[in-house]
C-alpha positions as CSV (number, residue, x, y, z in Angstrom):
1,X,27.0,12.6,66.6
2,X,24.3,10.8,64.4
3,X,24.1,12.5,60.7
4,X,20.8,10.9,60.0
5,X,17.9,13.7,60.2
6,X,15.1,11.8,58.7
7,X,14.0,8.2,57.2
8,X,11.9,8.2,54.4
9,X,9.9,5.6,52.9
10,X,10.3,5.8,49.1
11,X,9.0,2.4,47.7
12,X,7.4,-1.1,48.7
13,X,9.8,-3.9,48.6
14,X,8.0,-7.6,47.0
15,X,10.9,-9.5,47.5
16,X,12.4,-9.5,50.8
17,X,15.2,-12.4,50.2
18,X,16.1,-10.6,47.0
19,X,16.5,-7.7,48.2
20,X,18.6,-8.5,51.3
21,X,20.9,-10.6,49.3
22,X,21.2,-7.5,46.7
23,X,21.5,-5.0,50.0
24,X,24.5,-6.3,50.6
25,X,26.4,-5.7,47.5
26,X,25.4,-2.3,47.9
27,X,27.4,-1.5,50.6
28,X,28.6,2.6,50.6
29,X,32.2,2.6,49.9
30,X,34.5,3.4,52.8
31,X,36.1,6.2,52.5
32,X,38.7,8.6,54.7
33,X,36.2,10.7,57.3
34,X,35.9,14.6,55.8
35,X,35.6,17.6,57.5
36,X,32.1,17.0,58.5
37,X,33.3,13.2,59.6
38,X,30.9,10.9,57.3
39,X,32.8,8.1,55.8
40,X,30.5,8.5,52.6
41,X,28.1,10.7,50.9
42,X,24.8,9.2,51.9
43,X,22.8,11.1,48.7
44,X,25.7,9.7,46.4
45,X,25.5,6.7,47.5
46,X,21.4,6.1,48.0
47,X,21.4,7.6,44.0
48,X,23.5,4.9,43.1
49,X,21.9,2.0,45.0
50,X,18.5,3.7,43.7
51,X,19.5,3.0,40.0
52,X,20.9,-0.8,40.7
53,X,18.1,-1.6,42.4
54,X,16.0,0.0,38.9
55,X,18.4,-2.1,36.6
56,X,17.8,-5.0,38.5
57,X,13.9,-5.2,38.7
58,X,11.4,-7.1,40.1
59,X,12.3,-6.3,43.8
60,X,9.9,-3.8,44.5
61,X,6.0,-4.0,44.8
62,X,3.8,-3.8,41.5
63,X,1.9,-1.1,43.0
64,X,4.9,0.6,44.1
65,X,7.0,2.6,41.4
66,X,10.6,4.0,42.3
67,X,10.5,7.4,42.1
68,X,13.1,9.6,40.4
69,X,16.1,10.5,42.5
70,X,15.0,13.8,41.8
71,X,11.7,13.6,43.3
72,X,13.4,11.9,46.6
73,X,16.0,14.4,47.2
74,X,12.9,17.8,46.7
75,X,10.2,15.9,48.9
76,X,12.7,14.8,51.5
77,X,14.5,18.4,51.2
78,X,11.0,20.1,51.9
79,X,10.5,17.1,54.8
80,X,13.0,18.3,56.6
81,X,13.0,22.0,56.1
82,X,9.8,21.5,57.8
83,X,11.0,19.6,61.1
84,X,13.8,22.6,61.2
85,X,11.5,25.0,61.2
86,X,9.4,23.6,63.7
87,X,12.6,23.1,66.0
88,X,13.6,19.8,65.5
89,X,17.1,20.0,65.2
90,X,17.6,22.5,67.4
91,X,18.9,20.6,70.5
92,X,22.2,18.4,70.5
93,X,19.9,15.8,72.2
94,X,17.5,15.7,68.8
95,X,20.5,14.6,67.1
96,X,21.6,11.7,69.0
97,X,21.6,8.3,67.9
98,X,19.3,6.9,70.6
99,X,16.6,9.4,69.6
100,X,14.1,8.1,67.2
101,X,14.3,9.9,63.6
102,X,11.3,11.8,61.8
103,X,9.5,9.2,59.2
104,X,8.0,10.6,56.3
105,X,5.9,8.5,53.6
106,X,6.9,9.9,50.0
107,X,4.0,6.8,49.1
108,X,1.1,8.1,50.8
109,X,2.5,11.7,51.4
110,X,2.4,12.0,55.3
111,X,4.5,11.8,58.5
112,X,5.1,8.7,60.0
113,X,4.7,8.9,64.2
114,X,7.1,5.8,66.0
């Protein structure tokens, strides 16, 4: 089963190339499957890759400003609280791979429709 719930859009990336080439060093750290089977912890590891891709600047957008890791976890938190609510995640089939994600724009502060 597919652990992803949501994708949100946190900042606008300038340099595409840069970026890529940086992705990669990124990589989450494999790690022996938990209880809950992930292979990493996704918040640990996008908190980390948020503050590499800080240090090493001039990747994202001018009018685009990373916001703190703080502000990504509440917003995307609340995000999601609300797609529960409204029954989201209530069928095994809303959790499949195969079944496109909720978006959410942290920039502009709306959901994103696919």
């Amino acid at each position: 089963m597919d652990n992803l719930l949501a994708r949100v859009l946190i900042a606008k990336i300038e340099d595409m190339d840069r970026f890529d080439a940086y992705a990669l060093k990124m990589k989450p750290e494999t790690k022996p499957k938990s209880v809950s089977g992930c292979t990493d912890n996704s918040r640990e590891w996008v908190s980390r890759a948020l503050e590499e891709i800080e240090k090493a600047g001039n990747m994202l957008s001018k009018s685009s400003e990373l916001p703190a890791w703080s502000q990504i976890e509440g917003e995307t938190k609340k995000f999601i609280r609300k797609k529960k609510q409204v029954g989201r995640y209530d069928r095994l089939a809303d959790m499949v791979q195969s079944r496109p994600k909720p978006a959410y724009d942290m920039i502009n502060g709306w959901e994103v429709y696919n």
